[in-house]
Phi, psi and omega in degrees: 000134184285148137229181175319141144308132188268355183237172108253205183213122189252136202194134171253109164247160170229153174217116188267122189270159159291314180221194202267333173304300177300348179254355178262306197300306187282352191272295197298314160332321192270336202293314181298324164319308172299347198263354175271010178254047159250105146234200177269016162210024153196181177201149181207119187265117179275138157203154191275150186227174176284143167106046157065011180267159145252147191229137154231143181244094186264168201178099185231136165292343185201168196294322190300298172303333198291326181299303204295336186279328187269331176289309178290002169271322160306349155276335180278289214295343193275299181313317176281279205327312162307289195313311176299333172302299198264022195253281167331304171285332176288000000 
């Protein structure tokens, strides 16, 4: 039998664009993508912020959702990084 967790663990990431075009383009890519970092031990809020930012706001019940949340933003954020390099280069 499990029990409650006695924490939880809350993390603010930012991701800074060179411009507000590249961060509307990488906010809406992404989008379809968020609702699976939505469960019943974690939540996570995305939003465009001014200075070119995207924010994510986690909010996990345990250490394990806290990982699967942070390994998918770090894959979202690996993806804009690849795409802009080859972006850059063309």
């Amino acid at each position: 039998m499990s029990q409650a967790n006695s924490f939880s663990i809350e993390s603010t990431i930012e991701f800074q664009f060179k411009s507000s075009k590249i961060r509307d383009i990488s906010y809406n890519s992404f989008l379809p993508e968020f609702t699976k970092l939505q469960t019943k031990r974690s939540e996570v809020f995305m939003e465009k912020k001014n200075d070119n930012f995207i924010v994510f706001n986690l909010k996990c019940n345990d250490i394990t959702a806290f990982r699967a949340s942070i390994n998918e933003i770090i894959s979202f954020g690996k993806v804009v990084d690849n795409t802009s390099k080859i972006v850059d280069n063309s």
